[in-house]
N, C-alpha and C positions, 0 to 999 in steps of 0.2 A: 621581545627578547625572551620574556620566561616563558612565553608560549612554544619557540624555538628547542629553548632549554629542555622542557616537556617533552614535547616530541623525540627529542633525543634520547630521552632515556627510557620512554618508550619504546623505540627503535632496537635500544642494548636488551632490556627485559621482554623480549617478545614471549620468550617461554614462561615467563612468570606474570599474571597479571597485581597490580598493587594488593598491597596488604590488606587495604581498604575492603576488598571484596570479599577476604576470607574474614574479617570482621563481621561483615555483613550475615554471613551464612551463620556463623556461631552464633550472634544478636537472634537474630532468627530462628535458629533452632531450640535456640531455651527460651524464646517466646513460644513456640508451638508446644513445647512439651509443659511449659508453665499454666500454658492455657489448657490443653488437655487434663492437666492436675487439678486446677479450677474447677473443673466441670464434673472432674469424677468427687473430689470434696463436696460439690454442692448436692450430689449425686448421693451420698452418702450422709450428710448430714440432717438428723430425725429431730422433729422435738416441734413443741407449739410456739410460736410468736416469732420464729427463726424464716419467716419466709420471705422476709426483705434480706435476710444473709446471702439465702441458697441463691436467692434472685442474681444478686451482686457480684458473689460468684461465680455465676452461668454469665451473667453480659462480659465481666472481669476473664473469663476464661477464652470466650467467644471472640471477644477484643484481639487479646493475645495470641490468637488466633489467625485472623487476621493479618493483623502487625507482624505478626512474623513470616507468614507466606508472605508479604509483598517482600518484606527485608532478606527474604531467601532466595525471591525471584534475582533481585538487584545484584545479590550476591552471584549467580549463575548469570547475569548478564553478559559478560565476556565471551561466557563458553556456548551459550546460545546463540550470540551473534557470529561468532567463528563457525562452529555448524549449521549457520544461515549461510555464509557467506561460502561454504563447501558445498552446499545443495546448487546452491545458484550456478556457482562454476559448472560442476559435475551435469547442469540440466543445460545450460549454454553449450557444451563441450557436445553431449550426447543431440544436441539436436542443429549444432551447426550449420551441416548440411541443409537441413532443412529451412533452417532462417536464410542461407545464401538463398536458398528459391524462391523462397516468396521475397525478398528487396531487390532480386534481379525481377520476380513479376512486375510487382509493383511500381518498377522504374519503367519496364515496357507500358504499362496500362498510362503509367503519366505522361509517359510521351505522347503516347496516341491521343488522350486527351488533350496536352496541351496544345498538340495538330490541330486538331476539331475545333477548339476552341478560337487558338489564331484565324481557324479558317472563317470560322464563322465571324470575327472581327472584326476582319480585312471586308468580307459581305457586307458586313453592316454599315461599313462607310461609302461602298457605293451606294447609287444614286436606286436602291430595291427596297421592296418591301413586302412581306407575304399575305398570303390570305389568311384570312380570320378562318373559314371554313375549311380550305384545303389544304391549304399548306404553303404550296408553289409558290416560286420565288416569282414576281410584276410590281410593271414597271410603280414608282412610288406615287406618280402623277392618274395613275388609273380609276374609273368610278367602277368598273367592272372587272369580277377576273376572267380572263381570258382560256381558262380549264374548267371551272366550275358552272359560271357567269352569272354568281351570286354576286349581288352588291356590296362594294366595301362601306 
């Protein structure tokens, strides 16, 4: 039922995606710009015995860094997979034509194959058998073949 419920109101906000995702982007951009500040402070900070700080704040910047592209990516998830889902159309649409020919091939070659194959099926249950050398279809009781007159 709240799965149902969801979906519906997904359904109503199509043009809006949840709030959740602009969340995301915000979390994420003051991660990126916290983390670039990090790095310029560590950047910037002089002095002796200070080099477990600068350290701390290069991993601490680097981190945020990070953390916040993926929590940016997440936030543009929506709009990425809308734009996937426009390419895919847009490439289905433009090459149509093209897919009907080769499943109308494809359908031809399976036919002819699955031919071939019954045929050779139906052979197989009569009373034949081929030569190891030649080929030719003799009879299954034979010590010789009759084309070749290599021994079986």
């Amino acid at each position: 039922m709240v799965e149902v419920d969801n979906q519906n109101n997904m359904n109503d906000k199509k043009s809006k995606p949840p709030k959740l995702y602009l969340i995301l982007k915000i979390i994420g951009t003051i991660l990126i710009l916290a983390g670039i500040a990090l790095i310029i402070v560590s950047l910037a900070i002089k002095g002796e015995g200070i080099e477990a700080t600068r350290m701390g704040y290069r991993f601490g910047g680097i981190c945020g860094i990070i953390f916040g592209g993926f929590l940016l990516y997440a936030g543009f998830l929506p709009l990425i997979q809308k734009n996937m889902i426009k390419t895919q159309k847009h490439i289905i649409e433009t090459n149509k034509s093209d897919l009907k020919d080769i499943a109308s091939d494809a359908g031809d070659i399976a036919s002819q194959s699955t031919k071939k194959i019954a045929t050779a099926v139906k052979e197989g249950l009569e009373d034949k058998k081929y030569c190891k050398y030649c080929g030719e279809a003799i009879d299954s009781d034979s010590i010789f073949c009759p084309y070749c007159g290599k021994q079986q």
